[in-house]
C-alpha positions in Angstrom: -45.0 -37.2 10.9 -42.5 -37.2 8.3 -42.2 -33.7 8.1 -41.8 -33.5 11.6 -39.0 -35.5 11.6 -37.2 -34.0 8.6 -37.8 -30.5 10.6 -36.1 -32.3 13.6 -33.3 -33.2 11.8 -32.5 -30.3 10.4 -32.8 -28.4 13.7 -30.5 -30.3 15.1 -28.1 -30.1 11.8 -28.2 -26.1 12.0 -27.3 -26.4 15.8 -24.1 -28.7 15.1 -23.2 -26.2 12.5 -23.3 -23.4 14.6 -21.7 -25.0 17.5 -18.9 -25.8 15.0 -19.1 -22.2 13.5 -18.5 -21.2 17.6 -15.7 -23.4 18.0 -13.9 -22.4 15.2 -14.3 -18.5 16.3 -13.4 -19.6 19.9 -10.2 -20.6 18.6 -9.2 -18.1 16.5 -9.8 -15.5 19.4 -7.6 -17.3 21.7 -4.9 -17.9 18.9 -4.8 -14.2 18.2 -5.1 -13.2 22.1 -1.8 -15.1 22.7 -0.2 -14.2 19.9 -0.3 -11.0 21.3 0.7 -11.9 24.9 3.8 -13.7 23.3 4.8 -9.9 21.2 4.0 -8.6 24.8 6.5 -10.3 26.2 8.8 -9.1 23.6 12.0 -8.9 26.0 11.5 -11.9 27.8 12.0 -14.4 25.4 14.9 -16.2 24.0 16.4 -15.1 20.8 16.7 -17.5 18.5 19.4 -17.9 15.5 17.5 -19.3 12.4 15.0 -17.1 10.8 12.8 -17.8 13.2 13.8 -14.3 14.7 12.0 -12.9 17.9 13.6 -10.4 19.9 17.0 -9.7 22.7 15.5 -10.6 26.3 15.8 -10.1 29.3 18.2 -12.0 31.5 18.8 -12.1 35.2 18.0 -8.0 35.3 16.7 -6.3 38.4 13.7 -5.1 36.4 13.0 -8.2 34.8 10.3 -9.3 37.5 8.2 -6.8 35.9 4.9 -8.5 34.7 5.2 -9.0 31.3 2.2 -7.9 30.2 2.8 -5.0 31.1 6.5 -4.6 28.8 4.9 -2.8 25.9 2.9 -0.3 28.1 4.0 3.2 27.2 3.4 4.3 30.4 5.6 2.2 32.5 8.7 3.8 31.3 8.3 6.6 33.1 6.3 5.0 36.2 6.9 1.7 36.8 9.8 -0.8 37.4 13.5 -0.4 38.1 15.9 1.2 35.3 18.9 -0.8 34.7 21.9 0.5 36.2 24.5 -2.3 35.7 26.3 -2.0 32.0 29.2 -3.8 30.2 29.1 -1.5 26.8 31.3 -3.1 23.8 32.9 0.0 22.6 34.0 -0.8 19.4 36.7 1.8 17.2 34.7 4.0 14.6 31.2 2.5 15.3 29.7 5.7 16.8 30.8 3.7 19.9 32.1 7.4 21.7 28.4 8.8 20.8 26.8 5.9 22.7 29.2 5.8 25.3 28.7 9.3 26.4 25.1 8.3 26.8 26.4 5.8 29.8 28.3 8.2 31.2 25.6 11.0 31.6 23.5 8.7 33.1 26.1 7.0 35.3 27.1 10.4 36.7 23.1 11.9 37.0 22.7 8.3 39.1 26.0 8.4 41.2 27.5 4.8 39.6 30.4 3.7 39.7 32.7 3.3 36.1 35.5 0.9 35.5 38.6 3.8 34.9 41.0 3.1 32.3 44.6 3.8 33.8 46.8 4.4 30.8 45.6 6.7 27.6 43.1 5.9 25.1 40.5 5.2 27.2 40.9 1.5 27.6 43.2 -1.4 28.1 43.7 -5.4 26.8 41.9 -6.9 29.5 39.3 -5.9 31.7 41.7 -6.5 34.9 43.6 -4.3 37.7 46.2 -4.3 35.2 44.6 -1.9 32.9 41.9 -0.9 34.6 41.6 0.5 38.3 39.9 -1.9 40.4 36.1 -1.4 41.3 35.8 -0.3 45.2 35.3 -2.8 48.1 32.9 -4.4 47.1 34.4 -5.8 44.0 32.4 -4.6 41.3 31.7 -2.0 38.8 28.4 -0.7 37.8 29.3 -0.1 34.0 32.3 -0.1 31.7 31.8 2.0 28.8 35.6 1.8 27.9 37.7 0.0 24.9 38.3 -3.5 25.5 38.2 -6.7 24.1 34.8 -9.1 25.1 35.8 -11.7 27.6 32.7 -12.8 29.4 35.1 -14.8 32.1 37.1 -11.2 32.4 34.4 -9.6 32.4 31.8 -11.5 34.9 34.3 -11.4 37.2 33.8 -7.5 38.2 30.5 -6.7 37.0 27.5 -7.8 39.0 25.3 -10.9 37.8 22.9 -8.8 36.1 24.6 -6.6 34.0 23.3 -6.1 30.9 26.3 -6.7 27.9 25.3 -4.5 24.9 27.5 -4.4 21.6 27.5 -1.6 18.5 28.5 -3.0 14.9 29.0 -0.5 11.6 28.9 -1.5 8.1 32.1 -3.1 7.8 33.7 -0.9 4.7 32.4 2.1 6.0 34.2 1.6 9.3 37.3 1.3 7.1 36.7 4.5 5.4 36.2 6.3 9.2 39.1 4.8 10.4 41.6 5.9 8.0 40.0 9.4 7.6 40.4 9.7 11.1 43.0 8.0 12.5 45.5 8.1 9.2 47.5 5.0 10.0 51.0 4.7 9.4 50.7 1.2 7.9 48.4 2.5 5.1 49.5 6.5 4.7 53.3 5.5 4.5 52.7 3.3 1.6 54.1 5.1 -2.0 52.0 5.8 -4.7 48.6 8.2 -5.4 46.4 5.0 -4.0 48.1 4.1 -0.8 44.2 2.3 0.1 44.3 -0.3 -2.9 47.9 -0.7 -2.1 47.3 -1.4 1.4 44.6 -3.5 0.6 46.3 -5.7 -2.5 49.6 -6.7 -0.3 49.9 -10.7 0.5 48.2 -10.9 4.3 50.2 -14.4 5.2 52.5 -12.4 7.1 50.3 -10.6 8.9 50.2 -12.3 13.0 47.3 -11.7 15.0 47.5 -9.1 17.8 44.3 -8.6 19.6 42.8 -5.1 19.2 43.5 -2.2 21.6 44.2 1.0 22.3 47.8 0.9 22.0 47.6 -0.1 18.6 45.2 2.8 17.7 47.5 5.0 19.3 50.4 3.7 17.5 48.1 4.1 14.4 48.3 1.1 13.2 44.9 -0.7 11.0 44.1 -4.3 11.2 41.4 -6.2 9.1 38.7 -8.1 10.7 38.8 -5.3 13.8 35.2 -5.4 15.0 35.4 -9.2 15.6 39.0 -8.8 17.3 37.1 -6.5 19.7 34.0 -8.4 19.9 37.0 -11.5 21.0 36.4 -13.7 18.3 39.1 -16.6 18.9 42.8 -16.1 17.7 42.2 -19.8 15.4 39.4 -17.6 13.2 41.5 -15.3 12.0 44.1 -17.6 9.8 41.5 -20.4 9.5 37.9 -18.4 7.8 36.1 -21.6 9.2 32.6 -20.9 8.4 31.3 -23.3 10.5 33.3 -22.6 13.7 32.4 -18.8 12.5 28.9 -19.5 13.1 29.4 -20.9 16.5 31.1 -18.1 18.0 28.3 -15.6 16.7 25.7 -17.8 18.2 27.6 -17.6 21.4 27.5 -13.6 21.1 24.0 -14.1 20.6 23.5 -16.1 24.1 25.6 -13.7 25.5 24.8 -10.5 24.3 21.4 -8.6 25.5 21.6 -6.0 22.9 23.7 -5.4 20.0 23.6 -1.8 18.1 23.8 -1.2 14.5 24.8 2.0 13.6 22.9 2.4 10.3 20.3 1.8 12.2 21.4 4.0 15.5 18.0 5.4 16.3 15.7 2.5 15.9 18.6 0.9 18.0 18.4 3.3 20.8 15.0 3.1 21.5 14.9 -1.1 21.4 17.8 0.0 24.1 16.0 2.4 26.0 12.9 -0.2 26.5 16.0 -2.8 27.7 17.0 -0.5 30.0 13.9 1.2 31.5 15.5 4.4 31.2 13.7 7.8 30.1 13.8 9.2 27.6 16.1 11.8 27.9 19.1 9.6 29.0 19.3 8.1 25.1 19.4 12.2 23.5 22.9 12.3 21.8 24.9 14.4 19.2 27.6 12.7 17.2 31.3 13.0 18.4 34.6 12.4 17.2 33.1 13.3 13.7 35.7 13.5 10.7 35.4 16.3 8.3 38.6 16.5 6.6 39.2 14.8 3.0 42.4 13.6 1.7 42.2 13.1 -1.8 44.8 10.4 -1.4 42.4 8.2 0.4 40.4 6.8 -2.1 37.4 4.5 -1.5 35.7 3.2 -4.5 34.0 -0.3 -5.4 37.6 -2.1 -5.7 38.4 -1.0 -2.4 35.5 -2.2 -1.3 35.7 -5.3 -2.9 39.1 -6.2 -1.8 37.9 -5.1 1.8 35.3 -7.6 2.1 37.6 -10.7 0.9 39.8 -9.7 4.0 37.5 -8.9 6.7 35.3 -11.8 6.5 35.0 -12.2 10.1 34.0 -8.7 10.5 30.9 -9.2 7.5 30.0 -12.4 9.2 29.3 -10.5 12.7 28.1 -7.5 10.6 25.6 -9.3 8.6 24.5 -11.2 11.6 23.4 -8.6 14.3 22.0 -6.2 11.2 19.8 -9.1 9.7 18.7 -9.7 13.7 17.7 -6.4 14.4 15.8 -5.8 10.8 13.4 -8.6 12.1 13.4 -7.0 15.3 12.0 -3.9 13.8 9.8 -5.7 11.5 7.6 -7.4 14.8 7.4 -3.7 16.6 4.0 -2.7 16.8 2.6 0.4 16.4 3.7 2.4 19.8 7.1 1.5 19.3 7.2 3.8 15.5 5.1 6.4 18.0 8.5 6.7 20.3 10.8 6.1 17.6 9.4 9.5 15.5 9.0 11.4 19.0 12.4 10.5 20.0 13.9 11.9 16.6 12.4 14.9 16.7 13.5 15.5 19.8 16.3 14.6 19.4 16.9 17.6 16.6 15.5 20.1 19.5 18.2 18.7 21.3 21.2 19.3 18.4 19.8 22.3 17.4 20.6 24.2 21.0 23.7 22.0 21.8 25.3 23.3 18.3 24.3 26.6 18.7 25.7 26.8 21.7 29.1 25.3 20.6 29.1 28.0 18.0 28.4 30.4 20.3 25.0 32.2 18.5 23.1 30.6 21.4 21.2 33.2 22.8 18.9 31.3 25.6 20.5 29.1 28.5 19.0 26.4 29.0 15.7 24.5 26.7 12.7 22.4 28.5 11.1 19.6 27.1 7.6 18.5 28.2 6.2 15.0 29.3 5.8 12.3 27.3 4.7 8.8 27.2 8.4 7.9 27.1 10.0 10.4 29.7 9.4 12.9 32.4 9.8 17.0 31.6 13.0 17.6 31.9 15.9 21.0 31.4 18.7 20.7 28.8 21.4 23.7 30.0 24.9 24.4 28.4 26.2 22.2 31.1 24.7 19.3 29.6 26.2 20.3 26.1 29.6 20.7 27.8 29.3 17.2 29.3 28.3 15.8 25.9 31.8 16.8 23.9 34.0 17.1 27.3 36.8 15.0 26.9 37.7 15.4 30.4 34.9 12.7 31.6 37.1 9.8 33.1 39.3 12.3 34.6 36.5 13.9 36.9 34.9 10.7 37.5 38.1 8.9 38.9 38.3 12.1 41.1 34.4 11.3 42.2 35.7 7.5 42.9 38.8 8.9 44.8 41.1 7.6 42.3 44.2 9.6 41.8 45.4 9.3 38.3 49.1 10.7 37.1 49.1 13.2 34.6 48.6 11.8 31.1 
């Protein structure tokens, strides 16, 4: 009887354990099962500012009533859902900001949208208003502006529908120096005396130095200013003379709230296909080459770890927003799963196909007309010709579109 009992209780000791032992694998299943629906729902969820990084989402799109299950399926790029068609792009001066702009305005064009048209030079204005801008058609609104002007979100909500996706482009602060004098050569830095007119430039007392937000006409009038990327990205006027690193941080959470996407050129590839999966677009629509490229070297213009060091201590602002979006997207990247790495290498090699004819066809060795591509997961087959090239490096764009928009613009 004794032994009976003892067998009994550890019978019933071995079930407990395994209905423990079940539990506990239960659990873990359904742990890992929506840890994986939560990465599935990648661009639906709220992006948050501590390290807890997650991802941009989704916010008030057309397309967002996809299922979200369904937001990392390859397939549905190509097949399923609405592409976005509503854009405000932050073009920001020397950030590869033409490049990604010319990407908008093929697939504005291909899609028959309708672009807010800059009325003086320079391709943008102060304000996104009548002013400097020719107002949207009758029904008040524009379907993207892809154009250089300050961030307002009140100027800019006002004629762009509620669902427009805002998307911004940073650059390595210093390097954006470098690019900007290269190319632009501005007066305020070229004129100064001396073999290093940079460190000059860059040693002078900045106290009396007022704020002018940053447009086109100042460009234009070659003229630099520090800190330009947050001027354009409308960091308040109070920012500039104060360096407050708390109220710093509270505007940059605000561009967070506000901003679906932001770019970052080092990062320009990886960042066009988190944008194409935004977006909904194929493939194709996201295929660039670089423009407004500067070749020529001044040996003048000298850019060494001084510089750079003397840079940094007066464009704060612009390190703070840099250091920001670049840190957010590196933890975007680092929560991609595998599919995503699949596009990204697709995409670049593409992408080379797609320089390779467009170059030799600017150089004029070109000897075939037009290059296909085949399906993918990611697009549709599609036909690159030399028209597309053209389109690419035309600088004649905003002209033709305002004549597609029935604007009639005065010769520039």
């Amino acid at each position: 009887m004794l032994i009976k009992n003892n067998f009994c209780t550890d019978t019933k000791k071995r079930l407990w354990l395994l209905l423990f032992i079940g539990s506990c694998v239960l659990v873990t299943l359904y742990s890992l099962w929506t840890s994986n629906s939560t990465a599935d729902s990648f661009f639906t969820q709220k992006f948050k500012t501590s390290k807890e990084l997650l991802s941009y989402r989704h916010r008030n799109s057309s397309y967002a009533n996809t299922k979200q299950h369904d937001s990392f399926n390859k397939s549905r790029y190509i097949s399923k859902g609405w592409p976005a068609n509503h854009i405000a792009f932050l073009k920001i001066h020397k950030a590869a900001s033409t490049t990604v702009a010319s990407l908008f305005q093929r697939y504005g064009k291909e899609n028959n949208l309708v672009f807010a048209i800059p009325r003086g030079h320079g391709g943008g204005g102060t304000a996104l208003t009548s002013r400097f801008f020719f107002p949207p058609p009758k029904r008040g609104t524009y379907d993207i502006t892809c154009g250089h002007v300050p961030y307002n979100r009140e100027e800019f909500s006002r004629v762009l529908p509620n669902d427009t996706l805002y998307i911004g482009i940073v650059r390595e602060p210093f390097s954006q120096f470098r690019s900007f004098v290269r190319f632009f050569r501005p007066k305020n830095i070229l004129s100064l005396s001396g073999d290093n007119p940079v460190l000059r430039y860059l040693s002078q007392n900045e106290s009396h130095m007022e704020f002018q937000r940053y447009t086109v006409t100042r460009v234009r009038s070659k003229i630099h200013d520090f800190n330009m990327m947050a001027n354009e990205f409308g960091f308040p006027e109070s920012l500039f003379q104060s360096r407050d690193p708390k109220q710093t941080q509270i505007y940059l959470r605000k561009l967070d709230e506000e901003m679906d996407l932001v770019l970052v050129v080092e990062y320009l590839d990886e960042s066009l296909v988190l944008m194409r999966r935004l977006l909904n677009w194929d493939l194709k629509y996201i295929l660039y080459i670089s423009l407004h490229v500067n070749k020529i070297e001044d040996p003048r213009l000298q850019f060494g770890s001084k510089e750079e060091s003397l840079y940094r201590a007066r464009s704060y602002l612009d390190h703070a927003l840099y250091d920001f979006f670049a840190h957010k997207l590196k933890e975007i990247l680092r929560r991609q799963r595998v599919d995503f790495y699949e596009e990204l290498a697709y995409f670049k090699k593409t992408r080379m196909k797609f320089n390779h004819f467009c170059l030799y066809f600017d150089s004029g060795t070109l000897v075939n007309t037009t290059i296909s591509f085949e399906r993918s997961e990611w697009n549709q087959p599609f036909v690159i010709t030399r028209k597309h090239c053209q389109q690419l490096s035309s600088a004649t764009f905003l002209r033709r579109q305002a004549k597609s928009q029935g604007i009639v613009m005065k010769n520039r």
